[in-house]
C-alpha positions in Angstrom: -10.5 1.5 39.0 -8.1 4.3 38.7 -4.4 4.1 37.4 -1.8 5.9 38.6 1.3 7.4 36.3 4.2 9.5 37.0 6.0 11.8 35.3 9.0 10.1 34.3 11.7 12.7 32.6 11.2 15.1 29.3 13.4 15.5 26.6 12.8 20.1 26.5 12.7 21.8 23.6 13.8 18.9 21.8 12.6 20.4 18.3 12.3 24.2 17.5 8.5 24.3 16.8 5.8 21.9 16.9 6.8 18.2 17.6 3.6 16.4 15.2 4.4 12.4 15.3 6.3 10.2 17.2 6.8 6.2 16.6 8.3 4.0 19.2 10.8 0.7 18.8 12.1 -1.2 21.6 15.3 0.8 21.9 14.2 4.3 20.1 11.8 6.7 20.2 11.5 8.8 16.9 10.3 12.2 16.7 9.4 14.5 13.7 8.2 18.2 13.6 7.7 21.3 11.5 11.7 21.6 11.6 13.7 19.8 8.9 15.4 17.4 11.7 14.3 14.2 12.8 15.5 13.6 16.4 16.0 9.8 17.9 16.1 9.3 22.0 17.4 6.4 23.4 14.2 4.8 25.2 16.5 2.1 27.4 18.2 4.9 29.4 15.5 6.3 31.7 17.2 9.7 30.4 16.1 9.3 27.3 19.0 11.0 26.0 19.2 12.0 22.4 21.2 9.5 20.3 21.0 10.9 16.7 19.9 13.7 15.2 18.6 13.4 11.4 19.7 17.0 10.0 17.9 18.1 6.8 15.5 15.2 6.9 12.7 17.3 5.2 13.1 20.9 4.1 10.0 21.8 5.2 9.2 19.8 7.8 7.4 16.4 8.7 4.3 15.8 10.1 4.1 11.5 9.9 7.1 8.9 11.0 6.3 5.3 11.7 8.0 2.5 12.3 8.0 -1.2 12.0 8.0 -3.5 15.2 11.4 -4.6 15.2 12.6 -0.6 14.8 14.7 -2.1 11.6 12.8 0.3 9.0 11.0 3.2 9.6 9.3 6.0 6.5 8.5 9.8 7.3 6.3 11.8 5.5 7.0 15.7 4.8 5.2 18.5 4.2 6.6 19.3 0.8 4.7 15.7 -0.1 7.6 13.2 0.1 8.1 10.2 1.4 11.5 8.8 2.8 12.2 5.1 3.5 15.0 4.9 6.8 17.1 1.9 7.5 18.5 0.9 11.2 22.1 -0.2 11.3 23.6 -0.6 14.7 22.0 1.4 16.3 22.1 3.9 13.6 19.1 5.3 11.1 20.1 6.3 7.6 17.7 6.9 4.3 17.2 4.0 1.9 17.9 6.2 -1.4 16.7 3.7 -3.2 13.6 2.7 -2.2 12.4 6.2 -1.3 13.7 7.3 -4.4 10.6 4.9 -6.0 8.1 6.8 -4.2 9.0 10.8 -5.3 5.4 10.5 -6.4 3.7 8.5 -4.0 2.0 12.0 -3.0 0.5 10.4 0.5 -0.2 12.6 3.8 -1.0 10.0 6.4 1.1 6.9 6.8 1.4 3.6 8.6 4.0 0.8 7.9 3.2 -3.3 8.7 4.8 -4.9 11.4 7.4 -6.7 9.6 8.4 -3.3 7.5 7.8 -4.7 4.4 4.2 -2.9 3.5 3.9 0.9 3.5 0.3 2.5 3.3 -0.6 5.6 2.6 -4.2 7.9 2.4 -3.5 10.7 0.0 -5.4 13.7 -0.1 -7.9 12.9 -2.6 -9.3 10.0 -0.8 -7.2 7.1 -2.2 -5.4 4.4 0.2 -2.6 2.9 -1.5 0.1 0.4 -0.8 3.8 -0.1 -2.1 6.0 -2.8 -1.1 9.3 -2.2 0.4 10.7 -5.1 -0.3 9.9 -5.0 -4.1 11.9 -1.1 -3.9 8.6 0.2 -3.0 6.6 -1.2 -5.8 2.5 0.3 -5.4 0.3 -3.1 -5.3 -2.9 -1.5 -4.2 -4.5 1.6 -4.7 -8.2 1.8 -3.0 -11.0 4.3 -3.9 -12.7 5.9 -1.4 -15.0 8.7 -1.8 -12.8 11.7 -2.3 -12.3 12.9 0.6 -9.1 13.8 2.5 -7.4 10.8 4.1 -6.1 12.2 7.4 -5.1 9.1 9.3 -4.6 5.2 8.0 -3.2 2.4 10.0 -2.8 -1.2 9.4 -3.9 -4.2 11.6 -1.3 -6.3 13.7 -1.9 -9.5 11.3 -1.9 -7.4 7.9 -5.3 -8.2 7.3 -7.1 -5.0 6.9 -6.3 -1.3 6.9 -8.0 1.3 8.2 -8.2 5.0 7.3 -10.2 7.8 8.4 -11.4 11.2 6.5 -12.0 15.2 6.6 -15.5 14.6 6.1 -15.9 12.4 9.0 -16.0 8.7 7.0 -13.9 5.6 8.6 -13.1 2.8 6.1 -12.0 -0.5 6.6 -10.5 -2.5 3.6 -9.6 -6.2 3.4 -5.6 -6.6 1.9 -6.4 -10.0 0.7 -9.3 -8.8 -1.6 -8.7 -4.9 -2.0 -12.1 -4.7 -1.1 -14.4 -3.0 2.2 -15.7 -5.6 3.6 -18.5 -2.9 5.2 -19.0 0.6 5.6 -18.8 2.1 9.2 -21.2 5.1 10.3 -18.6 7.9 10.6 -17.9 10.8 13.1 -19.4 13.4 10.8 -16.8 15.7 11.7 -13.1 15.4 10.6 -11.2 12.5 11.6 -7.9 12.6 13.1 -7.1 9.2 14.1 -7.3 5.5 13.8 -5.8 2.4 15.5 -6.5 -1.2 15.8 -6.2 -2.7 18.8 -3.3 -5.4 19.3 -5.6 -8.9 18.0 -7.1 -6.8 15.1 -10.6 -7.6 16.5 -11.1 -3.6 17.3 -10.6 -0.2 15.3 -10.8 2.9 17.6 -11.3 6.4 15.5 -11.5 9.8 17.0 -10.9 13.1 16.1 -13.0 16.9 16.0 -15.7 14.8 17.2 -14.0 14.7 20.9 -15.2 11.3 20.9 -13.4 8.0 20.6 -15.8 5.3 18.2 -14.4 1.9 19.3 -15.9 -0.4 16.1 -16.1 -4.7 16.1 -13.8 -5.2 12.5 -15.6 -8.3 11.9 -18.9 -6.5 11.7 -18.5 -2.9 11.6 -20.5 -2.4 14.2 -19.7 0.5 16.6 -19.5 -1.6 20.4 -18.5 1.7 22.8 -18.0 5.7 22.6 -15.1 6.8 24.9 -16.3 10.6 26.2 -14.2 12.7 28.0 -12.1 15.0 26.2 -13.0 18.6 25.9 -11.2 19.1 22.3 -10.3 17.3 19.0 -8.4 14.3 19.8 -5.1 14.3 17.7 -3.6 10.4 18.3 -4.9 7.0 19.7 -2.4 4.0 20.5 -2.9 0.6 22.3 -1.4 -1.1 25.4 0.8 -4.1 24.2 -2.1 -6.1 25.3 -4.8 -4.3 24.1 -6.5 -3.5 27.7 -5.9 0.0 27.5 -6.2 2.9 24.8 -4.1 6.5 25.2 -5.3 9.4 23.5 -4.0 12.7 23.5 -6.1 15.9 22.3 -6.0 19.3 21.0 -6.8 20.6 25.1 -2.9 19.4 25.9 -4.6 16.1 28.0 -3.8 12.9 27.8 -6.0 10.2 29.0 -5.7 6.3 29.4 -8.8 4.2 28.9 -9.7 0.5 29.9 -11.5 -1.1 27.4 -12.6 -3.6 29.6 -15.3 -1.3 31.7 -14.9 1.4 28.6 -14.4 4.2 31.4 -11.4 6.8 31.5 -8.9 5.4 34.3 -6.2 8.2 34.5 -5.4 12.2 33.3 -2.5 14.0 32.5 -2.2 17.6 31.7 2.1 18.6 31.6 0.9 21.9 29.7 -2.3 23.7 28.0 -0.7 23.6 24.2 -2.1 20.8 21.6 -0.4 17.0 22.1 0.0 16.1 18.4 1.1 12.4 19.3 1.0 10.0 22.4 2.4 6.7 22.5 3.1 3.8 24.7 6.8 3.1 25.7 8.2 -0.5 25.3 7.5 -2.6 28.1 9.9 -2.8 31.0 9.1 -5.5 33.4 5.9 -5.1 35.0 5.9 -1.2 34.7 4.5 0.3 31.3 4.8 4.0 30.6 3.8 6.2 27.8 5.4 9.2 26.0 3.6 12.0 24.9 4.8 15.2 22.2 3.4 18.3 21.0 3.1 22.1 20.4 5.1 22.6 23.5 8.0 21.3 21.7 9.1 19.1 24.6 8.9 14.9 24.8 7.5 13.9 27.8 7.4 10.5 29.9 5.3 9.0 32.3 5.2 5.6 34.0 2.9 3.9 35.9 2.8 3.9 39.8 4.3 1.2 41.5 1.4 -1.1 42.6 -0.9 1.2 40.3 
């Protein structure tokens, strides 16, 4: 069965070159590009007008933000190799000095923060996954070893259980927080991944990347239960539903597609432009309707909803 969104509004050239990450709260959504400005639209005005612009956030751009689920603490990740730790006061996001002061040399490219904003994770680009608690002014507590190989993407499960992080050379890892340990290995994508995602119970990992397929792997296992095919080029980003019944991923090709993992089949397409979607995300829920943003090299933030009665 096929699902029906509509274009919803755009935020145009909302950054001046490549829009690479975008991370979502229940009032914000957060976007980061090549540019040194992080930009903030409101996501409970169906304008989604721009609320705050963070000037001189990285000199040299930034190419991961995340944010925790209550859109209280969020950390961005630049190109020059820093890592900054922002606060949300009324409304308004401002950099913890302190904390992001303690991590000058945490050196990680790919980032992902736990739900409650208190653990930030990081794969760096000799293959280790480390952690640092916020909360302790960004103290490191773990550092996991991989095999060397460039961490491009990491995320970290709804229940803080396990973290996941995916590699140039195609390798997926899943480690246990409790232990510091992998619990297994998974069979990787050979080629370079991009991204990783656990579903919203934990009990799924979904990785994709240059592959142009999404692995969808059982975390109590490791085994791989589906392949999602469909896109034509790498896939750049992966996110969940809120309730875990659908997957959005957005690819190098400029499509983004929505996925039910219930019959594992592609149930809707979007194509707003031919340039490379760096990020898609889902938008907070509003009612009954659910809706997805979606950012990339066309510099622009767009938003679809789904059709009434869809």
């Amino acid at each position: 069965m096929s699902k029906q969104y509509l274009t919803w509004g755009s935020a145009d050239n909302a950054h001046p070159i490549d829009i690479f990450s975008l991370a979502v709260t229940d009032k914000h959504i957060l976007s980061a590009s090549g540019a040194s400005s992080l930009k903030v639209h409101s996501t409970t005005d169906t304008d989604f007008p721009l609320v705050q612009s963070i000037d001189d956030a990285h000199k040299v751009g930034c190419h991961h933000i995340v944010t925790d689920t209550k859109g209280q603490r969020a950390a961005s990740a630049g190109f020059e190799g820093d890592i900054k730790i922002w606060s949300c006061q009324e409304g308004n996001w401002s950099a913890d000095s302190v904390i992001t002061a303690n991590l000058t040399a945490a050196d990680a490219w790919a980032i992902a923060l736990s739900q409650d904003g208190q653990y930030l994770a990081g794969a760096t680009q000799d293959g280790h996954i480390k952690v640092w608690d916020l909360n302790a002014e960004g103290t490191q507590i773990r550092d996991h070893e991989t095999k060397g190989s460039f961490g491009t993407c990491i995320d970290l499960s709804s229940d803080g259980r396990f973290i996941a992080s995916g590699h140039e050379n195609g390798a997926v890892y899943i480690f246990s927080t409790e232990t510091g340990r992998m619990p297994f290995s998974l069979s990787g994508l050979v080629k370079p991944v991009r991204a990783v995602s656990f579903s919203p119970g934990g009990k799924l990992l979904a990785a994709a990347g240059d592959s142009k397929v999404i692995v969808l792997y059982d975390t109590s296992s490791g085994e791989q239960v589906a392949n999602l095919s469909g896109h034509s080029a790498w896939i750049m980003s992966l996110a969940w539903s809120h309730t875990g019944e659908y997957l959005l991923s957005g690819s190098f090709d400029g499509k983004v597609k929505v996925w039910s993992i219930d019959t594992k089949l592609c149930v809707a397409t979007h194509s707003e432009t031919e340039k490379a979607l760096w990020s898609v995300k889902w938008l907070p829920k509003t009612g009954k309707t659910e809706g997805f943003a979606t950012a990339g090299a066309n510099r622009s933030l767009s938003f679809y909803r789904e059709a009434t009665g869809g």
